[in-house]
Structure formats: C-alpha cells, structure tokens
C-alpha positions in Angstrom: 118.8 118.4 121.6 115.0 119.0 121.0 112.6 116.4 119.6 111.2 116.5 116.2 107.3 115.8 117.5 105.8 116.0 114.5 107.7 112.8 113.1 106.5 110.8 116.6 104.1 108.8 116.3 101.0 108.9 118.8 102.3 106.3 120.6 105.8 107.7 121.2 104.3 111.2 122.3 102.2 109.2 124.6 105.1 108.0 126.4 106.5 111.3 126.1 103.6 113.0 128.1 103.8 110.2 130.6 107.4 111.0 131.2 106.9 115.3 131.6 104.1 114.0 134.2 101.2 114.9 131.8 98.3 112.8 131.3 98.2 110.7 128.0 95.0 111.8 126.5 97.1 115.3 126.2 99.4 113.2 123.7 96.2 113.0 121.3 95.3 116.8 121.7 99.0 117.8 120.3 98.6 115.1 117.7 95.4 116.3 116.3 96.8 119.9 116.5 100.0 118.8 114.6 98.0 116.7 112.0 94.6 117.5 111.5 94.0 121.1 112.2 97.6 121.9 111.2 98.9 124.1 114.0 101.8 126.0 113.2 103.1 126.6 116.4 102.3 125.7 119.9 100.4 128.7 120.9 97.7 127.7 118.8 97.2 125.1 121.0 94.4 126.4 123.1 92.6 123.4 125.0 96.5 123.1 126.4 97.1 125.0 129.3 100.2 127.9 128.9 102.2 125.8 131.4 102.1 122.8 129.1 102.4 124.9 125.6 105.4 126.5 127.5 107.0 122.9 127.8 106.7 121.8 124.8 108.4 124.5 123.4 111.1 123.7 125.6 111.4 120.4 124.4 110.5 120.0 121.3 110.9 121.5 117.4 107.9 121.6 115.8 108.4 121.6 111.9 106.7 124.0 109.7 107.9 125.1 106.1 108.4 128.6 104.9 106.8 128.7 101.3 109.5 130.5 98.8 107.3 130.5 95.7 104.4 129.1 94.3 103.3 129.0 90.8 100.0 128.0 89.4 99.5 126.7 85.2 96.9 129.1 83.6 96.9 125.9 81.1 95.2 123.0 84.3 95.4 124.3 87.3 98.6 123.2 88.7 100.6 124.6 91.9 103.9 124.0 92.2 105.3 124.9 95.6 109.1 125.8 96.8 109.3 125.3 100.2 112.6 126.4 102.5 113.5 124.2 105.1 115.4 125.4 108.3 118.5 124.8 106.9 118.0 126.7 103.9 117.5 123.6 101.9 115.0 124.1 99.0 112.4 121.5 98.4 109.4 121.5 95.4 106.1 119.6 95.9 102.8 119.6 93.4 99.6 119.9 94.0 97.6 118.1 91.2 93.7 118.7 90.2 91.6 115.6 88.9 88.2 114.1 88.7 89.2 111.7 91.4 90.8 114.4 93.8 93.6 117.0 94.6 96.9 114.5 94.8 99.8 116.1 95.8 102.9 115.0 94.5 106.3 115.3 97.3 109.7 115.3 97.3 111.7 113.2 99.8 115.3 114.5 99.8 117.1 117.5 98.9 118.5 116.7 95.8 119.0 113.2 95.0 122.1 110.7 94.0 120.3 108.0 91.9 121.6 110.4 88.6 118.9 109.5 86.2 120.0 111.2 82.8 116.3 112.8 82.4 115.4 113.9 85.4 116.4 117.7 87.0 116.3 116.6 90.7 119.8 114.8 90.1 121.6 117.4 88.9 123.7 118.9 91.5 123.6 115.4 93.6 122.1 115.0 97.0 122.4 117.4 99.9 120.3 115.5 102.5 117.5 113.3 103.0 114.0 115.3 104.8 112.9 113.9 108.3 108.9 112.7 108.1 107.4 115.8 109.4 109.3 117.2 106.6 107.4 115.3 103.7 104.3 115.8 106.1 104.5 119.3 106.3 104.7 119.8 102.3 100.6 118.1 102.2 99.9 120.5 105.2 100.9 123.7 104.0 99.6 122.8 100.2 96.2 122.5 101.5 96.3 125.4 104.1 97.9 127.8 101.3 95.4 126.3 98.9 92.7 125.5 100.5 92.0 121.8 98.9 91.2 119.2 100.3 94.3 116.7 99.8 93.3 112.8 98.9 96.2 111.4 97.5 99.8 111.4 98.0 102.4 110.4 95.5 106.0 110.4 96.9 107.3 111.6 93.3 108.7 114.6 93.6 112.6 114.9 94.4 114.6 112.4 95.5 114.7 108.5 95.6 112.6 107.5 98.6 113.6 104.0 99.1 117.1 105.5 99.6 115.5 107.3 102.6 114.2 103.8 104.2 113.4 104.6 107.5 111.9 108.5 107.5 109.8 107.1 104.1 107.8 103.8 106.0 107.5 106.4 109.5 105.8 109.3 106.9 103.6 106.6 105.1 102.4 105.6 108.7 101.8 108.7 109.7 100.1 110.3 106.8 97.6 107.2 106.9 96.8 107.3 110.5 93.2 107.5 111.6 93.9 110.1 114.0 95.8 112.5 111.4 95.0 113.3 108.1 93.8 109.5 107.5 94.7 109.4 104.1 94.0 105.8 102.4 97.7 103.9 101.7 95.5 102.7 98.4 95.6 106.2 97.5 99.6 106.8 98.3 101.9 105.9 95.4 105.9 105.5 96.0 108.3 105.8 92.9 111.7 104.1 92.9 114.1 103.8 90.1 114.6 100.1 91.2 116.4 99.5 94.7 116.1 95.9 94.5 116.9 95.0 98.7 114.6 97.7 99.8 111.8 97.0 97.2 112.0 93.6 99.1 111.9 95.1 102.9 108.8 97.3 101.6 107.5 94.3 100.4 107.6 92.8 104.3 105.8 95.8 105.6 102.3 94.7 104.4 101.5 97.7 103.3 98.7 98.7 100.8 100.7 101.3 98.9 100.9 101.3 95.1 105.0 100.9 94.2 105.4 102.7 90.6 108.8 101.0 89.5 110.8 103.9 86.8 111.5 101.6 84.2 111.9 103.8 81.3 113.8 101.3 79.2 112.9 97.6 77.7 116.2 96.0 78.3 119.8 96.7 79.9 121.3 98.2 77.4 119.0 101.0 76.9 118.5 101.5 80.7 122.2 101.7 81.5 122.3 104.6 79.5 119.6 106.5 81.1 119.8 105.1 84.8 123.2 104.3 86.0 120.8 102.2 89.0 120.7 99.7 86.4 124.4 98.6 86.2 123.9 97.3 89.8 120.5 95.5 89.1 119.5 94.0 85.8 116.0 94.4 84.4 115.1 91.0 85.0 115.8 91.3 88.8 114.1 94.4 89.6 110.9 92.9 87.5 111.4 89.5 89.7 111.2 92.2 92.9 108.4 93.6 91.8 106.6 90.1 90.9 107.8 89.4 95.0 105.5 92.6 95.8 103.0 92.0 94.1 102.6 88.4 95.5 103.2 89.6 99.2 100.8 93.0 99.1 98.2 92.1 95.8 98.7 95.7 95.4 99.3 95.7 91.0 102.7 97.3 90.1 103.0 100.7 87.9 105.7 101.2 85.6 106.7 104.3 84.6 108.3 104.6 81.1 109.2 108.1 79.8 109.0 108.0 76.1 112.1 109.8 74.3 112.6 110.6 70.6 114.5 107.9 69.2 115.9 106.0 72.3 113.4 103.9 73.3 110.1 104.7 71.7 110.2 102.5 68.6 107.5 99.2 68.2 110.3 97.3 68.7 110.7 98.5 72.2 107.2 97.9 72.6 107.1 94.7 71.4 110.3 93.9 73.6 108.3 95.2 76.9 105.5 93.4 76.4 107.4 90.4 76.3 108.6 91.0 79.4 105.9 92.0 81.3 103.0 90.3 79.9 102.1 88.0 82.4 102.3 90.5 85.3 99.8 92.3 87.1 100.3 95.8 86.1 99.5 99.1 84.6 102.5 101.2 82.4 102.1 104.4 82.2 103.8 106.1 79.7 105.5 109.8 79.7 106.4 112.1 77.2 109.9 113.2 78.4 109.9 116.1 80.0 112.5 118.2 78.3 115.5 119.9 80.2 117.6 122.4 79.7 120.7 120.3 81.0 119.8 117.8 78.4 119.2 117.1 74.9 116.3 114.2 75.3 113.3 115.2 72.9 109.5 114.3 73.4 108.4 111.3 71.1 105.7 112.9 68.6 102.3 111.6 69.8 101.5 109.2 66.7 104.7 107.3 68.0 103.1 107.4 71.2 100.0 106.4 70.3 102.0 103.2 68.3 103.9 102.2 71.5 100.8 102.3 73.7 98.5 100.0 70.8 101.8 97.5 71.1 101.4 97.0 74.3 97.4 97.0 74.5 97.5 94.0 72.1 99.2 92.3 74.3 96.7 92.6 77.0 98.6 95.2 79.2 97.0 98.1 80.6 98.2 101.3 80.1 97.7 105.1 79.9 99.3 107.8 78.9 100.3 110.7 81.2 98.6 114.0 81.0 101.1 116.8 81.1 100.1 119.1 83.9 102.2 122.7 84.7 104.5 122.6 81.8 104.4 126.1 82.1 105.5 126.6 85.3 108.2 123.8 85.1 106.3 121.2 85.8 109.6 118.8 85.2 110.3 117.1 88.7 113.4 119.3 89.7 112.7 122.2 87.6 111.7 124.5 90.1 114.1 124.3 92.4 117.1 123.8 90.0 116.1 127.1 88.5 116.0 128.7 91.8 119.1 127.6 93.0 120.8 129.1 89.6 118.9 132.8 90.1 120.3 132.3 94.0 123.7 131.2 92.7 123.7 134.1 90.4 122.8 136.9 92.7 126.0 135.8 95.4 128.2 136.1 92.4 127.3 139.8 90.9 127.9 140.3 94.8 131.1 139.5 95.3 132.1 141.0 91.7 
C-alpha cells in the first residue's frame, strides 16, 4: 500500500529518503514542491532527477483534489468550492475576503455525526473522516484556482474536527510549518460543538490556535434541543474545559451562538449568558441562523439582535456580530454539498426509471 506523503511530516519523509538510499536534503525539495509551490504531481518536480520522480510515484500517493464546482457571491465576494475526493466523497470549503486577509474556511470530514439541529453538514450523518493532506489540499487548490494569497485558516466547514483527533493536530502542524505554507496557528481557528476529553488533550498540545466552542444556547435545556452533544456534557462542564484552555494556552476562547427566532434570542437569554460567562476571557460572536431547507429555524430580526449583543456588552463581554458572506450561493456550512448530493441522487433515479 502506497504512502500518503503529503500528510508526512518533513521529518518522516526524511527518514523515508534515507531508507530508498536518497540523500535527505531531497526530503525538503519534495516538501517544498508539495507545500509551497503546490505541485500536483510528481513530474513537476524538476530539480528531481526522472529516476527519483519515477520512485516516488511508485511508492507514494500524492493527494490532489478535483474541483466539482465553485460559486462566487455577486453580493461580497465569496467562493465556495466542492471538491471530489478519490473516493467520490464530496467536500465544500470557503474562501472568505476581509480587510485583514483571504481566510479560508475547511471542512474536516465527509459529513458529520455530531447532529446539530441547524446545521446542513449533519444531515445524512458521517461518511468518513479526510486524511491531513486532505484538509491541506482544500487551502492549496483555493489559492491556485483563485489566486489569493491564503492567511488564515478556520477548520469550520463540515464536520466536527475534534472527532477527527489525530489527522486534525498532524494538519494544524503542517499547515503552520516554516517550511510549508507557514501560516501563523494565531491565525487558525478550530470549531467544536463541545467534546469535553479532547478539548482537554488539545489543551496539552501547547498550541497557539484560537478554539471557537459552538454554544448556541444559554443553559441545558435549550442546548439539548439543538445539540444532542449536550446530553453527554452539561454547559457548565464544557465552559470549565474551556476555562482549562484558556489557562494552559492564554489563547481567549470564541463562542459561537447562532441567534434563532424565538428559541434563544430573548434578553433573558442574554442576561442568562452573561452570567455565565462573565468572568472569562472571551469574545461571543453572534450568528443569525442560517436558514435550511430541512429545517424550520428563522433568523432573529436585527433589533433583537442588536438587544442581545447590548446585554452582553453591559456586562463587559466582547462581542460581534457575524457578517453574512455568500448567502447567495449557499453559504450555510453544508449547503453546497447537501444540494449536490440531492441533484446527484436525482439523476441515478430518472436512470433507473
């Protein structure tokens, strides 16, 4: 079975070249093929010599995704991206235009089982989690295809990423290294809907990540019915988790609370929230929901938004309110490729009819 060398690290393919009877240095000429200039195949390779390229082919796979679609907002510039893996998988990435840079938003698994009530990626469960050169290759081909220049990474797209550990802390190692794309773990953000253990292993890694906690919800009640994560772990332990992070990493926490009509977007869920996080060192960011189609969650009206954000502002937290970007080329994590997989779904039926 071939290696997957764009998930080794420089180290690893060092060893590697050692072992085919290469010299190392040629370990950091594939590297900075794979993960700076963005090879695509080995051929490209040219300061390798045919003998070597020839090799490598033999024993390893080298990852690249085959773009499906892209669409772009005519309202802010958006992309959104479905990519096909080699197994016909389809994942959806986002590439995202601001003052501070081009952030590209990724997705790390096909599908997802964390069944969050709001979100699309959940849907039709989880059909695998992606390998690191998977999640790498979704920031290469953006800014090839594109053109931008990528400068931050937010693992927000589909999929839980603490639920895929190991291929999640290898990608953020990667991605950060000095002899790939280098880009700064302050300017990586990972989104979990609250796995309390791993938040705690991440924690250990010392990394300088920002960990965006989905909270959605001021108490239990509330979040039970939207997150079915939180009949296993109560509010007050995932907050305790993140209070752990924070005091091993001094890396402030994010919450992420998506705002929807008449569930959890009164004052009195404001006033509830602040309570409990007042004294922590964070930022909430508050989202108008999203709508789907699966779904009957409506958007709070933006004086009610604007109420819930001056709650918690009183109380000294920080906070913002999430710009919208390609809500008209379903811009909904999950939307894309849900709507693909129906057209797809559709077409092998009329077939068989």
């Amino acid at each position: 079975m071939k290696k997957d060398i764009k998930s080794l690290s420089l180290a690893e393919l060092e060893a590697d070249m050692i072992e085919m009877g290469e010299k190392a240095f040629r370990a950091k000429q594939i590297y900075q093929w794979m993960h700076q200039k963005l090879a695509t195949s080995f051929d490209e390779m040219t300061n390798l010599s045919k003998e070597i390229r020839n090799r490598c082919k033999e024993r390893y796979d080298l990852t690249v995704l085959e773009m499906v679609e892209r669409k772009v907002s005519a309202i802010d510039g958006t992309q959104k991206y479905l990519f096909r893996l080699e197994d016909g998988n389809v994942i959806e990435s986002v590439l995202m235009k601001y003052q501070h840079g081009n952030s590209v938003c990724i997705s790390s698994q096909a599908g997802c089982r964390m069944g969050c009530r709001f979100c699309a990626s959940t849907l039709d469960g989880l059909e695998r989690c992606l390998t690191p050169s998977e999640m790498l290759e979704q920031i290469y081909r953006i800014s090839q295809i594109s053109k931008e220049r990528v400068s931050h990474v937010v693992i927000m797209g589909t999929g839980e990423p603490l639920d895929n550990y190991d291929s999640v802390l290898r990608f953020l190692l990667l991605i950060s290294d000095p002899y790939g794309l280098h880009i700064s773990q302050r300017n990586i953000t990972l989104s979990t809907c609250g796995l309390v253990p791993k938040i705690r292993k991440l924690a250990e890694e010392q990394l300088q990540i920002t960990l965006a906690l989905s909270l959605h919800a001021p108490n239990d009640e509330i979040r039970r019915k939207l997150m079915p994560i939180a009949n296993r772990y109560s509010i007050e332990e995932t907050l305790a988790v993140c209070r752990e992070y924070f005091e091993k990493t001094k890396r402030r926490i994010s919450f992420e609370y998506s705002l929807i009509q008449g569930l959890n977007d009164q004052e009195e869920h404001a006033h509830c929230l602040a309570k409990k996080i007042v004294h922590m060192n964070c930022h909430v960011n508050l989202i108008p929901v999203n709508p789907i189609q699966e779904r009957e969650y409506r958007q709070t009206e933006r004086a009610e938004i604007d109420r819930f954000k001056k709650v918690l502002e009183k109380n000294g937290i920080n906070v913002t309110i999430r710009r919208e970007m390609g809500r008209d080329i379903q811009g909904a994590c999950g939307q894309l490729r849900k709507g693909y997989q129906s057209r797809q779904k559709g077409r092998k039926e009329s077939s068989e009819i």
